[in-house]
C-alpha positions in Angstrom: 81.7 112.1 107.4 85.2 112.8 105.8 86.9 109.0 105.6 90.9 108.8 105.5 93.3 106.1 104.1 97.3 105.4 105.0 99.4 103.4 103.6 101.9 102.0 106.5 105.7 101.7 105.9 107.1 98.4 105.9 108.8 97.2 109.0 109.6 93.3 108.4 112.7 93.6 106.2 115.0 90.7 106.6 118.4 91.6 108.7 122.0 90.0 108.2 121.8 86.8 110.8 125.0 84.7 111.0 122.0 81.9 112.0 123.7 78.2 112.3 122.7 75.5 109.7 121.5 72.4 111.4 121.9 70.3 108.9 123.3 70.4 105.2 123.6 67.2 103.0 123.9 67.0 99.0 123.2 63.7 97.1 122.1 62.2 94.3 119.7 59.4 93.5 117.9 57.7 90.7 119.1 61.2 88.4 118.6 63.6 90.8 120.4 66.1 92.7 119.1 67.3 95.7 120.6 69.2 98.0 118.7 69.7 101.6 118.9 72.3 104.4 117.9 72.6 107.8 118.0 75.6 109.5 117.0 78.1 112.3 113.5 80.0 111.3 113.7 83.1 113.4 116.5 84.7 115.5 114.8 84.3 118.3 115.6 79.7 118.0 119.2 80.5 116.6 120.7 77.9 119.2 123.7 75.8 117.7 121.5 72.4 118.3 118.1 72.3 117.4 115.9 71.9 120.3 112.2 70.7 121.0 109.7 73.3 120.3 112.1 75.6 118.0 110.9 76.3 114.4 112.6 75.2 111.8 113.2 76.0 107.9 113.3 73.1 105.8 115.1 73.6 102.0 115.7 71.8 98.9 116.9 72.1 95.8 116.5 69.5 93.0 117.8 69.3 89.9 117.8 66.5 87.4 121.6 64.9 86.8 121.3 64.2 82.7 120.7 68.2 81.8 121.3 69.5 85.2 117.9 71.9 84.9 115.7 72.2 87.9 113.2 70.0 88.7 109.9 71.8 88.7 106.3 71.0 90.1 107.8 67.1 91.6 104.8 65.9 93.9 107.5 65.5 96.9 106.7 63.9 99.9 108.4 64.9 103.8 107.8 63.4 107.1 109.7 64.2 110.8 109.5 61.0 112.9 111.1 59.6 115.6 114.2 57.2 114.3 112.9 53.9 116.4 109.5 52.9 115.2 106.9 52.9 118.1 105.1 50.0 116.3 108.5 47.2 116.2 110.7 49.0 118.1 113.3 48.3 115.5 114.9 51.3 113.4 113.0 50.4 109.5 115.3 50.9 106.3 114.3 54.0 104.6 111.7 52.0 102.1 110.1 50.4 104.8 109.9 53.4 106.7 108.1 55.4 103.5 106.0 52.3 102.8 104.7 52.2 106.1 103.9 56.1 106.4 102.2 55.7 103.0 100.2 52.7 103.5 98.3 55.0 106.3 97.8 52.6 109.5 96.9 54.3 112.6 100.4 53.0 114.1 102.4 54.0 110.9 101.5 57.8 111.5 104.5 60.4 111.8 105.2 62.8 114.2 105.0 65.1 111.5 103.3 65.3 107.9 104.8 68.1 106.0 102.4 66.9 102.8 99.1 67.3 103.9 96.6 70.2 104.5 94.4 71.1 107.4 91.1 72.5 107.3 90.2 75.9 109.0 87.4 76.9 110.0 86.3 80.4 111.6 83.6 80.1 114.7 81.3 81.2 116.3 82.6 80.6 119.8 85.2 83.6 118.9 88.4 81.2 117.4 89.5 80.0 114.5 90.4 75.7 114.6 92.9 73.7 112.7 91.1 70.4 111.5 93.3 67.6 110.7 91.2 65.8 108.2 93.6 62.3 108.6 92.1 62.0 111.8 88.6 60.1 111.3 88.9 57.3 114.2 86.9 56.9 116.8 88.4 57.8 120.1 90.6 61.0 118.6 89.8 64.4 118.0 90.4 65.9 114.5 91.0 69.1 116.1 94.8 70.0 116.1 95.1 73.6 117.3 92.1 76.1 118.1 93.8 79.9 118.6 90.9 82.2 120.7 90.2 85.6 119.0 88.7 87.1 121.9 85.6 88.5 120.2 83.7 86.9 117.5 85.1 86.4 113.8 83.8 88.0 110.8 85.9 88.1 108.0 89.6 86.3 107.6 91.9 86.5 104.3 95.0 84.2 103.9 98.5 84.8 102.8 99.6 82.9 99.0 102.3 80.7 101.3 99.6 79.9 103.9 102.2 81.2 106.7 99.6 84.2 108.1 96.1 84.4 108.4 94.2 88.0 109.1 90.7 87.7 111.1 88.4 90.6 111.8 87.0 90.8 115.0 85.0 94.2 114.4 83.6 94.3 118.6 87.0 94.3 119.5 88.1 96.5 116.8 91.0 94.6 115.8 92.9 92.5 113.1 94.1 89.7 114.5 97.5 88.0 112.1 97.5 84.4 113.2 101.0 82.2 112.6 99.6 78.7 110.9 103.3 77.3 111.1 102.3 77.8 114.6 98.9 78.5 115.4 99.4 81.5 117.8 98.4 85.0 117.7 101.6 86.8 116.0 99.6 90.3 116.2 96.9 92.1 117.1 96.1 95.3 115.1 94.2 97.8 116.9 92.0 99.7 114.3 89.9 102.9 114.8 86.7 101.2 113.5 85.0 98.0 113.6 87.0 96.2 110.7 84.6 94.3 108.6 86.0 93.2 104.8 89.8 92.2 104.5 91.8 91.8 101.2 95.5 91.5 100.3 97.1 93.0 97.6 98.1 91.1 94.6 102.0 91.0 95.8 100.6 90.2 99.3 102.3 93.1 100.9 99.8 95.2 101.9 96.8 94.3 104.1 93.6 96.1 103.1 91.2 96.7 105.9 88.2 98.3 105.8 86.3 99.2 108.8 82.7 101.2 110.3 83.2 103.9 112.8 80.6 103.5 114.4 80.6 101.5 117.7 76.9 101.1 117.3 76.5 100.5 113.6 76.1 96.4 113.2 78.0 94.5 110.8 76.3 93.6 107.6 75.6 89.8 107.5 76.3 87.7 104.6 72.8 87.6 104.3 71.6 91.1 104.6 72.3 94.6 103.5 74.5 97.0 106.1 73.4 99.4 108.7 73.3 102.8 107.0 75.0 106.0 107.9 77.8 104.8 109.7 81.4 106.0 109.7 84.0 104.1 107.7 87.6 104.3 107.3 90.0 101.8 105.3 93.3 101.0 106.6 96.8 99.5 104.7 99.2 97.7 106.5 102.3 95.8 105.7 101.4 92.0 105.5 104.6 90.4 105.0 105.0 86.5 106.1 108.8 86.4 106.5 110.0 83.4 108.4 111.9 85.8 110.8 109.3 88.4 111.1 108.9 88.5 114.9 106.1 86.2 116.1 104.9 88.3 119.1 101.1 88.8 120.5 101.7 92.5 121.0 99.1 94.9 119.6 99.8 97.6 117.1 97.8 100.7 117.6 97.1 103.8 115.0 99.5 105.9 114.0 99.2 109.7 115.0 102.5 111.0 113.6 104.0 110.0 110.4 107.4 110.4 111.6 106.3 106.6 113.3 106.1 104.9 110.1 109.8 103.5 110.2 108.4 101.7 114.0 105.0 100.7 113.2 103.4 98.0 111.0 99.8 99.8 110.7 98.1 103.1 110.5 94.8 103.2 111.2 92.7 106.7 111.0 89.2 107.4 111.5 89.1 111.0 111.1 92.1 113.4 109.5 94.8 112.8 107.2 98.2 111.6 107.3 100.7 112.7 104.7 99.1 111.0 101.9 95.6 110.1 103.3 92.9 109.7 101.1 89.2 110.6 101.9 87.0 108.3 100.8 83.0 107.9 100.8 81.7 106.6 103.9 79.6 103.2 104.3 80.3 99.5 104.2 83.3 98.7 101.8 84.5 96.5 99.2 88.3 95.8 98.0 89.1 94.9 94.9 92.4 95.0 92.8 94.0 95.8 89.4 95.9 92.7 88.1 99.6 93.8 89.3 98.2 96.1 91.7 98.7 99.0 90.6 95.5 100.1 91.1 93.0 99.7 94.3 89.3 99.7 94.1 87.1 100.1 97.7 83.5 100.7 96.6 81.1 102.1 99.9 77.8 100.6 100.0 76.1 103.5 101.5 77.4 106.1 98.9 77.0 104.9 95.5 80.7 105.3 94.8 84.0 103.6 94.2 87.1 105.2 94.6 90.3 104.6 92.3 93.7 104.4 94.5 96.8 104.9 92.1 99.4 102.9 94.5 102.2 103.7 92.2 102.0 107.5 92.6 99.9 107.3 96.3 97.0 109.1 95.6 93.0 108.7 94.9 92.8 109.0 91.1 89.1 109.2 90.7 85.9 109.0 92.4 83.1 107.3 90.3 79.6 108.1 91.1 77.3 105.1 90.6 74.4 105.6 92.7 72.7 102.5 94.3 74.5 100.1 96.1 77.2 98.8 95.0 77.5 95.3 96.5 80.2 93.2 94.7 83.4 94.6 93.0 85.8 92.2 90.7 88.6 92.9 88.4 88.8 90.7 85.2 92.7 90.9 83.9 92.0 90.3 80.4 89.3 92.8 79.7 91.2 95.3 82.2 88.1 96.1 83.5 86.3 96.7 86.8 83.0 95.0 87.3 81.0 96.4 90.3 77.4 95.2 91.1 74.6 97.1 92.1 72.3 95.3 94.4 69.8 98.3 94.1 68.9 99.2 91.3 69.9 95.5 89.8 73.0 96.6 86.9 76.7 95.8 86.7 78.7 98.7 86.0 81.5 98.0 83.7 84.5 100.6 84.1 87.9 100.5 82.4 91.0 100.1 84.4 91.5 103.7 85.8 87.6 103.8 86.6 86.6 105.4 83.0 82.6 104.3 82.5 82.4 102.3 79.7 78.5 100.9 80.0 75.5 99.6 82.1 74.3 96.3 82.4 70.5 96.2 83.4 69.4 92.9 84.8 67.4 92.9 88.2 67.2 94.5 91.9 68.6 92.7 94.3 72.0 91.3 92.9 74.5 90.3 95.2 77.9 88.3 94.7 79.7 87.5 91.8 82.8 85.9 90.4 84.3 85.3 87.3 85.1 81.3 86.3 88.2 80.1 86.2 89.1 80.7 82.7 87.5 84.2 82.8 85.1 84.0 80.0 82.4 84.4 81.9 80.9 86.2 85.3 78.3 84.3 87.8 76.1 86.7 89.3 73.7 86.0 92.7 70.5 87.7 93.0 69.4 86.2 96.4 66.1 88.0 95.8 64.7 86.5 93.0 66.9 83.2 93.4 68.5 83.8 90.4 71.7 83.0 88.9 73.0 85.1 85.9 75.8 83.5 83.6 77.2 86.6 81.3 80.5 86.4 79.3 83.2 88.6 80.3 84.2 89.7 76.6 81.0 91.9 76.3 79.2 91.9 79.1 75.7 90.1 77.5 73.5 88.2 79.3 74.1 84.3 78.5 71.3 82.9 80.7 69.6 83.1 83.8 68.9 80.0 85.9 66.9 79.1 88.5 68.0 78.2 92.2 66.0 78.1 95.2 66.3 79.4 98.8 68.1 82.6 98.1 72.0 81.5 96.8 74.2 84.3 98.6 77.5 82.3 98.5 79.8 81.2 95.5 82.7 79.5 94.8 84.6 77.4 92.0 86.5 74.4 91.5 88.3 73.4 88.2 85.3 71.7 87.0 82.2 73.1 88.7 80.9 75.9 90.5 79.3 76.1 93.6 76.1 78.2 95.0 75.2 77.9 98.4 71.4 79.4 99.6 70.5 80.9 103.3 67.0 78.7 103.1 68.4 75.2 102.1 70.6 72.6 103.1 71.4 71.9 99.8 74.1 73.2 97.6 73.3 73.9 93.8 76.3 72.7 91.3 76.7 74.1 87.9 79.2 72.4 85.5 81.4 74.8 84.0 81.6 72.9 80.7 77.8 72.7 80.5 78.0 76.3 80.2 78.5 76.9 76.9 74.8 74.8 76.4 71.8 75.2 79.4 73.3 73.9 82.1 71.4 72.0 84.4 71.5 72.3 88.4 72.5 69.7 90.2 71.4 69.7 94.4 73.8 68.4 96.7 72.9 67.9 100.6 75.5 69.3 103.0 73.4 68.5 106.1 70.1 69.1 107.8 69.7 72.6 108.7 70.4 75.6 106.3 73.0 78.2 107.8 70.3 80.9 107.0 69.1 79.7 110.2 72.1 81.3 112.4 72.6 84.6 113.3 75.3 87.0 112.8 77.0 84.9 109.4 80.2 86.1 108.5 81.2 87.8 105.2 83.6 84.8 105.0 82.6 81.8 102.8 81.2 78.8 104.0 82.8 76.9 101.3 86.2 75.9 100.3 87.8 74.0 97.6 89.4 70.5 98.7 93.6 69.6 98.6 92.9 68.4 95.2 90.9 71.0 93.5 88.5 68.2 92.4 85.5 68.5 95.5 84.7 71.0 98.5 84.4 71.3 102.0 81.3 72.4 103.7 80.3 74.1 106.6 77.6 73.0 108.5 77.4 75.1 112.1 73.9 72.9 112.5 75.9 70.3 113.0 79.4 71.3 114.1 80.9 69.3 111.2 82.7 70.2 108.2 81.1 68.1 104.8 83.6 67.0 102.6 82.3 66.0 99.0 84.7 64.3 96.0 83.4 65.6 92.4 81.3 62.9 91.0 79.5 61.6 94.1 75.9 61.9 95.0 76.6 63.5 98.8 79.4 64.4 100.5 82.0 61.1 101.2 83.2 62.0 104.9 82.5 64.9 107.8 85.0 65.9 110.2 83.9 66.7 113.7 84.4 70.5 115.0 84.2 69.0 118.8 82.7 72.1 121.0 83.3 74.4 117.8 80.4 76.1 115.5 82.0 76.6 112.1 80.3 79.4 110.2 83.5 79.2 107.4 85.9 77.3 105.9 89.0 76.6 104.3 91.9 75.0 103.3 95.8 75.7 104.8 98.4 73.7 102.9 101.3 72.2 105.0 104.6 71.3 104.6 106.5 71.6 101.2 105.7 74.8 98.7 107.7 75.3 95.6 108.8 79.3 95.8 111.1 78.9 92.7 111.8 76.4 89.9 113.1 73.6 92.1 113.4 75.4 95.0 110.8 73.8 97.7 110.9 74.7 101.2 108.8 74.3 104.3 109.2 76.0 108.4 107.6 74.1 111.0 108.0 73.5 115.0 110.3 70.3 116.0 107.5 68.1 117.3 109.9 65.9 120.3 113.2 65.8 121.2 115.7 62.6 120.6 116.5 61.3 117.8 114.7 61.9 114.3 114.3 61.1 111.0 113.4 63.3 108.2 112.3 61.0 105.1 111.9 62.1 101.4 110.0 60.4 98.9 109.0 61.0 95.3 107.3 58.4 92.7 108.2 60.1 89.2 111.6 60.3 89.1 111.6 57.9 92.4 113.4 59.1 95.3 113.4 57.4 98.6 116.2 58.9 101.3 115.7 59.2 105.0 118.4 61.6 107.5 118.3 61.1 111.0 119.5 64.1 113.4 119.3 64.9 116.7 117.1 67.2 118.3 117.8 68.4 122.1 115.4 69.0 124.7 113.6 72.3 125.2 115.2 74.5 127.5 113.4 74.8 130.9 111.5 78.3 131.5 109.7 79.2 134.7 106.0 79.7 134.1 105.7 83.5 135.2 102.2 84.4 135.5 101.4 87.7 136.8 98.1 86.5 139.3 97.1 82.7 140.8 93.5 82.7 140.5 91.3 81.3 143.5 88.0 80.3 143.6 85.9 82.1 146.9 83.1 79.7 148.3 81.7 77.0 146.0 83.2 77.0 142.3 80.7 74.9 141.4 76.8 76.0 141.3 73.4 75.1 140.3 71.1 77.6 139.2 67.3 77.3 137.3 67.3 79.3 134.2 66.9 82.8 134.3 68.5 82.9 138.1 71.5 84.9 138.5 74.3 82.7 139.4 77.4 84.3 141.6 80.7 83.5 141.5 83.9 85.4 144.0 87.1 84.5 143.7 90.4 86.2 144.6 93.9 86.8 142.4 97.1 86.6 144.4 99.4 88.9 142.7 102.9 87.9 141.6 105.9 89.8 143.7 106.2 93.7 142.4 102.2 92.9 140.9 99.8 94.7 141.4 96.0 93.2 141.3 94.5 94.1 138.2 90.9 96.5 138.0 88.0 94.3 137.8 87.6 96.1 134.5 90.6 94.8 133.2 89.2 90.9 133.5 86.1 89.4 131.8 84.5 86.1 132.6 83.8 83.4 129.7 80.5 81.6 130.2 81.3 78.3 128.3 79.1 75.9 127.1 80.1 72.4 127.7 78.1 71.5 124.9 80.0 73.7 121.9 78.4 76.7 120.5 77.5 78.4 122.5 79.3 81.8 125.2 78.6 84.2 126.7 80.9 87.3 128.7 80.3 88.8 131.7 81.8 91.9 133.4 83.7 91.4 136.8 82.6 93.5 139.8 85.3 94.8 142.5 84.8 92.8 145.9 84.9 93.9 149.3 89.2 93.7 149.2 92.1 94.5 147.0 92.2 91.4 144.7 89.1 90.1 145.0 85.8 90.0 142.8 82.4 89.1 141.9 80.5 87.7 138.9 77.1 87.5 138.8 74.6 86.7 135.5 72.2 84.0 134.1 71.9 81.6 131.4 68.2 81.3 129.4 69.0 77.5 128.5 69.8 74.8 130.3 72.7 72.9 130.0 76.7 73.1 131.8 79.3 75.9 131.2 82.1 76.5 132.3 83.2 80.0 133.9 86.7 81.0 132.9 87.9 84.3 133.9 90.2 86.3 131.3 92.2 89.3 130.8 90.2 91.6 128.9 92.4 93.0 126.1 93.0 89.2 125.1 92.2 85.6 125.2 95.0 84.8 127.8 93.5 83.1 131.2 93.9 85.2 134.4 96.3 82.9 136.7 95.9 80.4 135.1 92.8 79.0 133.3 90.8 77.2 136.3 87.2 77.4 135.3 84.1 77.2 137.7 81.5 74.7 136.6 77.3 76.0 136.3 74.6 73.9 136.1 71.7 75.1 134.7 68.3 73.5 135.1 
């Protein structure tokens, strides 16, 4: 089956706004200059006062007074709190209000923390949740924001300023770009196929999707090879993270006419071509990318081949036939070479940067992931099947050494000083120091809870591991549990867990907050006003010292009516008890908004809940005896509570209102 490729035309470029600046100040303390900005971050909250609920685009510019050069890489601090403590009920001077926020009591905590992190995690319940890892006391969730995806995840990629993060949900057959200013759905990218593997391009401008075409054809698994002879397409659209790119929920669909490409974000073709479509191999894909981009690499599983995309002159360059099954791809930037592994026939195929063979490295079938180390001298390689690890240098390709590590390692992942292997049959994780690789290194065993994650179904491609804030431990996660494992390099087990609350996390990682440095002493930040009244921004730095606190008003939100389309209600008993494997049946009724119409029943699905976490299931809506009304009708196989929410289905949003209907099963 012939495969095609577009390349979508940007449609984010920043226009001329005459937006109104908040707040502007310039002063200088302790040798520094700093000059601070507050502004609107989209048209759409361009109101001369700020307001409650309107993002916001933090800047500053530092510069040191003595040689008046920027100050570069400064470990700034920036919290948004109301001016009048809640704790004295007294307005602190700026030092006491810094010490306070930095001596961490539960009282002392700010509206707002532009300095921290917050950990992500992708689930199987069909959503990806915002952790706040401060949060550790009893009586208060860590969970700060949970968006619904509608279908479940299986591969996500983030974008370098953490603003936008991409999720594949292949049984809905979209993309779905996710605002983590925010945490709401921004998009929803309609593909032709079932996307599977996302990567961005080195820039970050161009999203990478590759999808099956086959409705029937299952995903492959993070632990298992992919259903064969499916159609595949891969699909480029323009990722850009703007602060005033529009953050809408509407879905962009495939393009069927090029002459679209100035209205569109995404093409998306299964079959055909499209002024400069490529046709590539069918099968599963993987993405990889030459250094500065100029080159793509998207190597099909169920071929044996890897295509070459020139980018620069938009067109496929070469096809390389391998044979096997290609399972891994990497780039290393200072061989300028292309490293693809083939889990078949158990060799790494080293080609040069346009896709020229250069040799074969034989090792064993059944190789699977690999990475090169931080410093790049040397690639890991996972063979699952013989629980194997493989240490080779990058310079030439030999085989260093091949350690041991039980229970089938699939995943990997590096810190500064370590690197991490994670197996489908244990709980533990296996630890390699990178320094003791230059002797034999000796494996280290870490517990990250009781039940290995080889034990659920349907894993994502995504990793269940992440590097921590400080690049010095990782967090873990552990759907067994519903808890994320955070472990500090040095320890014997991991120091603290944070809660996913209803939530099964099958991945994880990191989304940094607050203040990024896009030039040298240029730091900025957008975020949502918290509350409205009077606030206080406060700065704070140790090395130079800096302490300096603004206060500025922020209005209320303006009132908006809360138009919903239907009212949803609930026909007989809304709550039932059933034994398991009895059909339960629910009516209910939705009274249509004036100039509404009631939707088809198969415009709605119903979202079996459990109250437990972990566990939901979807069930189709049948048209009742009237206009308006309907029936549900299924069964559960395990006991426990759910809840019954009834949803539109082309997205996560309740119907009239999220009212749920309670089921007890015995």
């Amino acid at each position: 089956m012939a495969l095609s490729f577009a390349v979508a035309a940007r449609a984010d470029a920043p226009a001329a706004s005459a937006a109104p600046v908040w707040l502007e100040r310039s002063f200088e303390r302790e040798g520094i200059g700093v000059h601070l900005r507050l502004s609107p971050a989209s048209a759409q909250a361009a109101a001369a006062t700020p307001r409650a609920g309107d993002p916001v685009r933090l800047e500053l510019e530092l510069r040191r007074l003595a040689d008046g050069q920027p100050l570069s890489n400064l470990p700034l601090g920036a919290w948004l709190d109301h001016e009048v403590s809640v704790a004295s009920g007294a307005v602190p001077a700026c030092g006491q209000r810094v010490a306070s926020i930095l001596g961490g009591g539960l009282m002392q905590r700010p509206l707002l923390d532009l300095t921290g992190y917050y950990v992500l995690t992708l689930d199987a319940e069909g959503s990806v949740s915002a952790l706040d890892p401060a949060v550790r006391f009893a009586g208060r969730s860590s969970l700060y924001a949970a968006v619904q995806l509608g279908g479940r995840p299986f591969d996500w990629v983030k974008t370098g300023d953490d603003r936008l993060l991409y999720v594949a949900v292949p049984e809905r057959r979209e993309v779905v770009a996710i605002d983590l200013q925010e945490f709401a759905v921004r998009k929803r990218i309609a593909v032709a196929g079932r996307p599977t593997r996302l990567a961005l391009s080195p820039d970050g401008q161009q999203l990478w999707i590759a999808q099956r075409g086959d409705a029937g054809a299952a995903e492959p698994s993070a632990g298992g090879p992919p259903a064969a002879g499916a159609r595949a397409a891969v699909a480029v659209a323009a990722a850009s993270s703007a602060a005033n790119s529009p953050a809408d929920a509407a879905t962009t669909r495939a393009a069927a006419d090029p002459a679209d490409a100035e209205r569109i974000d995404v093409y998306a073709i299964a079959d055909g071509r499209i002024e400069t479509g490529y046709r590539l191999p069918p099968g599963h894909h993987e993405i990889a990318f030459s250094d500065d981009g100029r080159y793509a690499y998207v190597g099909s599983r169920d071929s044996g081949r890897v295509s070459v995309i020139d980018n620069a002159e938009g067109r496929l360059a070469r096809e390389v036939e391998l044979g096997g099954q290609p399972l891994s791809l990497l780039y290393l930037p200072a061989q300028s070479q292309l490293w693809v592994v083939d889990g078949a026939q158990g060799a790494i195929h080293r080609l040069g940067r346009g896709g020229a063979q250069i040799d074969r490295i034989g090792l064993e079938p059944g190789l699977g992931p690999a990475r090169p180390t931080p410093d790049g001298r040397r690639v890991l390689a996972l063979n699952p099947a013989q629980h194997r690890v493989h240490v080779l240098a990058a310079a030439d390709g030999a085989l260093e050494r091949s350690l041991t590590v039980s229970g089938r390692p699939f995943d990997l992942f590096f810190s500064q000083r370590y690197a991490y292997i994670r197996p489908l049959d244990t709980e533990q994780v296996a630890m390699l120091s990178l320094a003791s690789l230059e002797r034999e290194p000796e494996v280290q065993y870490l517990p990250t809870g009781a039940q290995a994650v080889g034990a659920f179904a349907g894993l994502p491609v995504a990793s269940s591991m992440s590097e921590n804030m400080e690049g010095a431990g990782a967090f873990f996660a552990a759907p067994g549990e519903r808890t994320v494992y955070h472990y500090m390099e040095g320890m014997n087990a991991p120091d603290s867990g944070i809660r996913a609350f209803g939530h099964t996390p099958m991945a994880v990682a990191i989304s940094r907050r607050g203040l990024r440095e896009h030039g040298r002493g240029r730091y900025s930040a957008t975020f949502k006003l918290p509350a409205q009244g009077r606030m206080v921004l406060a700065l704070a730095s140790e090395s130079p010292r800096l302490r300096e606190c603004l206060a500025w008003n922020v209005e209320p939100a303006p009132r908006t009516a809360a138009a919903r389309p239907w009212t949803l209600h609930w026909l007989g008993a809304s709550e039932q008890r059933v034994r398991r494997g009895e059909t339960a049946e629910f009516a209910l009724s939705l009274e249509a908004a004036p100039g509404r119409t009631p939707p088809p029943a198969a415009a709605l699905v119903a979202w079996v809940v459990s109250g437990a976490g972990g566990r939901a299931e979807r069930w189709p809506l049948l048209a009742g005896a009237r206009a308006g009304e309907y029936r549900i009708r299924g069964s559960m196989d395990r006991a426990g509570g759910y809840f019954v929410h009834v949803r539109e289905a082309g997205g996560a949003q309740a119907a009239g209102g999220d009212v749920p209907a309670a089921l007890t099963v015995e």
